[in-house]
Structures are given as C-alpha cells and as structure tokens.
Backbone bond lengths (Angstrom), bond angles and torsions (degrees), N, CA, C in turn:
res aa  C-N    CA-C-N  psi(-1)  N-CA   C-N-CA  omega(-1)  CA-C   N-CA-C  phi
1 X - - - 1.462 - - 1.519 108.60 -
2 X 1.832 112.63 139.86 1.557 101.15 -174.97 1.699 100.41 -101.69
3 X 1.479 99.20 145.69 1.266 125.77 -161.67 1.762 94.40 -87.25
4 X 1.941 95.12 115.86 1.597 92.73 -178.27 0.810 139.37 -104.69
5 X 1.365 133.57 137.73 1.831 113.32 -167.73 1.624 112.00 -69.37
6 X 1.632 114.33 170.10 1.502 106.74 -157.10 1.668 94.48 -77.90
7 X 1.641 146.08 -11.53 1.523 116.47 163.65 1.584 109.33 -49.10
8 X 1.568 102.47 -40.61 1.782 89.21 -144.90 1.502 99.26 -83.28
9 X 1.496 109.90 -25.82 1.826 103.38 161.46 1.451 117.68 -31.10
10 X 1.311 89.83 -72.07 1.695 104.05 -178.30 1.939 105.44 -38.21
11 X 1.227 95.56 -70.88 1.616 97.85 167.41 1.065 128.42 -21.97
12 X 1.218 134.62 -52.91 1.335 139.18 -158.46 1.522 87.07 -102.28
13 X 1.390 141.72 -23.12 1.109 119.33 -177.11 1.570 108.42 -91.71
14 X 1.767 119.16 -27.39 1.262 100.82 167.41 1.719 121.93 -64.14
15 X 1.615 100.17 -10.55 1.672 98.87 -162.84 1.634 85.50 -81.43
16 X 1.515 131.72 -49.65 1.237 108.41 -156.49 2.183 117.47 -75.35
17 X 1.545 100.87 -12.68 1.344 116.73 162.76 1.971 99.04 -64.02
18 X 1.101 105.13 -71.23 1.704 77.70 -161.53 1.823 121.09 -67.90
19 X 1.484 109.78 -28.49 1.929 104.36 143.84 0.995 118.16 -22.12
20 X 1.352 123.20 -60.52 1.563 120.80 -162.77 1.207 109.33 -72.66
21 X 1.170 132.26 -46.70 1.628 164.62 133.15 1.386 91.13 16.01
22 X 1.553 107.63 -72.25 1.448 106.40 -135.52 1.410 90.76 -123.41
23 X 1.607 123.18 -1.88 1.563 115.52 157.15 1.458 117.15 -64.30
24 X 1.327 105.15 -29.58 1.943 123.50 -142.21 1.822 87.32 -81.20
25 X 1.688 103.74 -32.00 1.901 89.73 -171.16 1.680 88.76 -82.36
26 X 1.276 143.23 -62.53 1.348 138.26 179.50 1.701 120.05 -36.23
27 X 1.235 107.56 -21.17 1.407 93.18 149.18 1.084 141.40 -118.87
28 X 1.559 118.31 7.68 1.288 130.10 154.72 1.627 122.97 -77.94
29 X 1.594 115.08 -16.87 1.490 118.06 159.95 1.495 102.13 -65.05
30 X 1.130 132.33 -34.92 1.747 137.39 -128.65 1.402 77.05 -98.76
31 X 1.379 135.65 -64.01 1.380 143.52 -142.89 1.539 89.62 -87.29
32 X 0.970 148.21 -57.87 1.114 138.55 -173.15 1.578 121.53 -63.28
33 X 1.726 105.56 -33.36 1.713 107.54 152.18 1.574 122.55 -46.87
34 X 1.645 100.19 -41.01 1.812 109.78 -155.41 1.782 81.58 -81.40
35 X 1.196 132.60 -17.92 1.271 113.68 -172.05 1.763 111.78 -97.12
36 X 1.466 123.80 0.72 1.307 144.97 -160.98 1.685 134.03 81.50
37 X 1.337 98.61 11.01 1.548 115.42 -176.18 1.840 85.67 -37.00
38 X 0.751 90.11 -89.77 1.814 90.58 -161.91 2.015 128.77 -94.23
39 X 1.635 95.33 58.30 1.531 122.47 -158.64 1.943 78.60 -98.88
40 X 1.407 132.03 -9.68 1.357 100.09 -177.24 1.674 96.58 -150.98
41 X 1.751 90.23 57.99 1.824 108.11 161.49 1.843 89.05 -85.61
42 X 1.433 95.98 123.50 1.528 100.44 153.53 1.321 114.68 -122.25
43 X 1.630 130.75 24.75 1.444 111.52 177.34 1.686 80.95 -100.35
44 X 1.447 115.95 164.62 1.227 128.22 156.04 1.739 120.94 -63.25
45 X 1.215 95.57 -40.23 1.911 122.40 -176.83 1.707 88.52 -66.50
46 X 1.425 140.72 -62.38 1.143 126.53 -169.68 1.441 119.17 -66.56
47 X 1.438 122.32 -37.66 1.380 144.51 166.84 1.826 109.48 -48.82
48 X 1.359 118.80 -35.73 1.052 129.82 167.55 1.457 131.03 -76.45
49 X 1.427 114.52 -16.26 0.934 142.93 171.98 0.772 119.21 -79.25
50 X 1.736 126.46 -58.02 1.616 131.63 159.60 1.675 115.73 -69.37
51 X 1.172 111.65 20.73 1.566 97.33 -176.85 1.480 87.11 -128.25
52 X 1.409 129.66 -14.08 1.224 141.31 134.15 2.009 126.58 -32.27
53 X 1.355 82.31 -77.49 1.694 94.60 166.06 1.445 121.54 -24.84
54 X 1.171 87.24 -64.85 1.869 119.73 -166.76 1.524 97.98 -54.82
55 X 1.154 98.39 -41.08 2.170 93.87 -157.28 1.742 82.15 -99.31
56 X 1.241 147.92 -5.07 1.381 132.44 -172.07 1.867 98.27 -70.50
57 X 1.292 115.55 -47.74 1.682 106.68 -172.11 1.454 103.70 -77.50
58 X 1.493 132.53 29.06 1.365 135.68 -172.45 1.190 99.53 -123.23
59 X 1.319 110.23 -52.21 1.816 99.85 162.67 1.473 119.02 -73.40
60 X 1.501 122.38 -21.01 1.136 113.90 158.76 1.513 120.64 -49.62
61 X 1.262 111.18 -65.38 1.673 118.67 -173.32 1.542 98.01 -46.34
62 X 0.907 132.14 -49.00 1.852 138.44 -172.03 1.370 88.79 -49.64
63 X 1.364 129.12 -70.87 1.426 135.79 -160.54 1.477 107.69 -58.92
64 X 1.652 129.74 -39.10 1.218 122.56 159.80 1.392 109.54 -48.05
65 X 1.413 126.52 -97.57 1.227 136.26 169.79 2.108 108.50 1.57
66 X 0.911 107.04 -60.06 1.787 110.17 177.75 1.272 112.33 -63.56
67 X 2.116 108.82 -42.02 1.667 104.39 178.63 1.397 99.70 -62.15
68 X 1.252 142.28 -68.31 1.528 138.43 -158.25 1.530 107.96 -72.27
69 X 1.175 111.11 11.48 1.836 113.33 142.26 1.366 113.17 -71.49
70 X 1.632 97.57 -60.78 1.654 102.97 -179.00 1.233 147.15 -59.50
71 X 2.052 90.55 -13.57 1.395 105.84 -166.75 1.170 98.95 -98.78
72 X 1.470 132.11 -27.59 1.623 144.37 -158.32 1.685 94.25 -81.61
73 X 1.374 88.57 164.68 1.214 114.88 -169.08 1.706 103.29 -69.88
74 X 1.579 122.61 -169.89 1.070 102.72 -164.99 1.850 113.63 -93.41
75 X 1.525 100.18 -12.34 1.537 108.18 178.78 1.381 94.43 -76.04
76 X 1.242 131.22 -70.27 1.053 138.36 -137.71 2.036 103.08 -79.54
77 X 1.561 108.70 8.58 1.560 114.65 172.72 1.689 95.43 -109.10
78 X 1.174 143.87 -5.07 1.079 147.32 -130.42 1.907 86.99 -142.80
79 X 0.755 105.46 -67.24 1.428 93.74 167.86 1.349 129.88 -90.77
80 X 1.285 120.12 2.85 1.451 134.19 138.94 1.398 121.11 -57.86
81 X 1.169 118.37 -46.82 1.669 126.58 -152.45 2.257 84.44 -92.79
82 X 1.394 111.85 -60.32 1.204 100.78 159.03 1.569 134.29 -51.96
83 X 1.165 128.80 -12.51 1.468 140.73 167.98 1.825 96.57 -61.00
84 X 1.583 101.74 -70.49 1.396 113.57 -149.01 1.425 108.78 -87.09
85 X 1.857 120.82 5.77 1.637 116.93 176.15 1.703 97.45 -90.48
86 X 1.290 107.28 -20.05 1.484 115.94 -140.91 1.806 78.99 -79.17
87 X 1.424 106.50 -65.13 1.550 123.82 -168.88 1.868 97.20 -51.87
88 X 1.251 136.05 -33.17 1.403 141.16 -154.63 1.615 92.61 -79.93
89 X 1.476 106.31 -49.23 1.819 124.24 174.24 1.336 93.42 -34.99
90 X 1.625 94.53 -89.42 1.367 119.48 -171.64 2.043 109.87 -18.73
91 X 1.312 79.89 -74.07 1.711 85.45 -174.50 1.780 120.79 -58.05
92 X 1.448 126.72 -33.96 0.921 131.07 160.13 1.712 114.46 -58.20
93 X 0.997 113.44 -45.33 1.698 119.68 159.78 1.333 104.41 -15.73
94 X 1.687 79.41 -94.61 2.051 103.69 178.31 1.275 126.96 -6.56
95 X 1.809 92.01 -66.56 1.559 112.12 -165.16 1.668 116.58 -71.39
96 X 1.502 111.10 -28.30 1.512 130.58 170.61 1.529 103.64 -60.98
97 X 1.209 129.13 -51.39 1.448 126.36 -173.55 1.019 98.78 -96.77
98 X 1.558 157.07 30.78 1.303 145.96 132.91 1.899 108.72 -97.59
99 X 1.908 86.72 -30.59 1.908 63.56 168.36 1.548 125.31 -94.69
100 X 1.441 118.06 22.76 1.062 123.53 169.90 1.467 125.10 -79.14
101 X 1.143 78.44 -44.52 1.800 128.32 -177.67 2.034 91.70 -56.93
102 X 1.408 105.65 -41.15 1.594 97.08 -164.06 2.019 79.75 -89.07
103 X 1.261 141.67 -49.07 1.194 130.64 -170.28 1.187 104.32 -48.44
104 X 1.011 130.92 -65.11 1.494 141.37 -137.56 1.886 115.55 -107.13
105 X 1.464 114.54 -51.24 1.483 129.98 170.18 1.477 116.22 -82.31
106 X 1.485 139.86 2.41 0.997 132.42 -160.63 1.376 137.49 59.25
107 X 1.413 118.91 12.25 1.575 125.68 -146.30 1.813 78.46 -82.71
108 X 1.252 92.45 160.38 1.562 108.69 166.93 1.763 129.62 -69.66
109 X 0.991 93.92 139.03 1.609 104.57 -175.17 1.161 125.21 -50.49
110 X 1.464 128.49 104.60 1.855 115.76 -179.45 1.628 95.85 -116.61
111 X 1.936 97.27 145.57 1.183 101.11 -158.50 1.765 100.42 -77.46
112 X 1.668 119.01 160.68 1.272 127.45 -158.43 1.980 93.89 -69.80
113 X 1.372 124.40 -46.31 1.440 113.60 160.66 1.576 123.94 -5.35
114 X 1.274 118.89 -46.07 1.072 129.82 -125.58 1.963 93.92 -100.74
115 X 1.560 106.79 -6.55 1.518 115.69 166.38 1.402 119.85 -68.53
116 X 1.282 119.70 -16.89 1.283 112.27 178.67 1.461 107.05 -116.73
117 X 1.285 148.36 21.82 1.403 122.01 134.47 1.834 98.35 -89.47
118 X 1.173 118.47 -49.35 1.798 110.89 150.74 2.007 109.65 1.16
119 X 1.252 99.19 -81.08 1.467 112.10 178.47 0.983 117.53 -31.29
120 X 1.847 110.22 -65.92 1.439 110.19 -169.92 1.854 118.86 -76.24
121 X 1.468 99.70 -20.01 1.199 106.36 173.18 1.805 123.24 -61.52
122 X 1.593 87.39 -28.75 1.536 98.49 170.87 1.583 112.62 -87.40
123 X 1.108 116.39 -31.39 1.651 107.25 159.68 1.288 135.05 -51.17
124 X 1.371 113.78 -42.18 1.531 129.08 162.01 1.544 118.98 -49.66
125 X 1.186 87.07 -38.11 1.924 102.00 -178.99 1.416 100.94 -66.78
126 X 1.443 122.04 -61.81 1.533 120.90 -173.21 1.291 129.90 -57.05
127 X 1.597 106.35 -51.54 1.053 115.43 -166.77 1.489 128.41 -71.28
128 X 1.137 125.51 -22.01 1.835 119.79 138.69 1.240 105.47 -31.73
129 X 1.544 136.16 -51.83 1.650 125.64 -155.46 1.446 100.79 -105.07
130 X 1.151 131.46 5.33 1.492 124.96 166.31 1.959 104.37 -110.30
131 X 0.988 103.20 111.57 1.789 103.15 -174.41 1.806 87.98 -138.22
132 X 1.309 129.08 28.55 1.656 95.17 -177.74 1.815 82.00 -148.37
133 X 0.832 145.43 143.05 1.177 144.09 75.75 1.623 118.45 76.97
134 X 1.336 88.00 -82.86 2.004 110.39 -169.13 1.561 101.96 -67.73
C-alpha cells in the first residue's frame, strides 16, 4: 500500500465522501425504477427527465474521480489519470467490437448505459498493473 501524504489523504477521503454522495442518489433512482416507481411515465418530457436524473450522479461520480486527480498529489494524479485513460481505451475497445458485433454478427443488443460499469470494470482490471508513473 502507498503511503500518502496528508493532501492526498484528504483527497481520497473527499473523493470517497462525494462517491457515496452521488452513488447513494443513483441507486435510489435505480431501486425505485426496479420496484415500478416510474412504470406509468407517459409524457416523453417526464421520461426525459428521469433518464436525466439517473445519469446526473454518473457525471457526478466522473467529476469526483477527475477532482481527486486534481486534488492528489503529483504521483498519485499520474497514476490515477493513467489508471482511468487506460480503462476508458479498454472499455471503449469492448463496446466498439460488441457494437459491431450487434451491426454486422447479429450479437444481441446491450443497452449504451452499460459503458460505464464496463469502464469501471475495466479500471479494476488495470489498475493492479499500472503502479508507476512512466
């Protein structure tokens, strides 16, 4: 484990406060969909609104994730910012050869949402093998 100086402490503790922040409304929209909260929106304008909602703590979480680049020290933005281009590759990869895969091979349809747990799933993957810097 790398030993952090007290900004990037702080950092990582404001980053994992506003995650929680802004995970906690994305899954209380989600859970309240999976339970039928909003199974009988018929305006388009309200439907847009909640599909709005939903993705607002998703660009939030992104915006954490970038502040505790900015806030961290200079290794620990450097192998952050390399953590999360590598995983963005990665996942844009993925999603390019599955939606080809749905043009061209017939593969089944996954909805475009579905790039950003994709993302982080590819972050998890990298970031064990990115630990330096260079």
């Amino acid at each position: 484990m790398l030993a952090l100086g007290k900004s990037t402490a702080s950092a990582h503790r404001r980053y994992v406060i506003r995650t929680m922040a802004f995970m906690s409304g994305y899954v209380a929209i989600n859970v309240a969909a999976i339970f039928g909260a909003f199974d009988d929106i018929g305006s388009p304008v309200a439907a847009w609104i909640l599909a709005l909602s939903v993705s607002a703590p998703v660009v939030g979480q992104i915006w954490a994730t970038l502040a505790l680049m900015k806030e961290s020290d200079e290794f620990v933005r450097a192998v952050t910012a390399k953590q999360f281009i590598l995983a963005a590759g990665l996942a844009m990869a993925i999603a390019s050869v599955w939606g080809f895969g749905e043009s061209y091979a017939d593969a089944p349809h996954i909805p475009a949402w579905i790039i950003y747990p994709l993302f982080w799933a590819c972050f998890g993957l990298v970031a064990p093998f990115v630990r330096s810097s260079r």
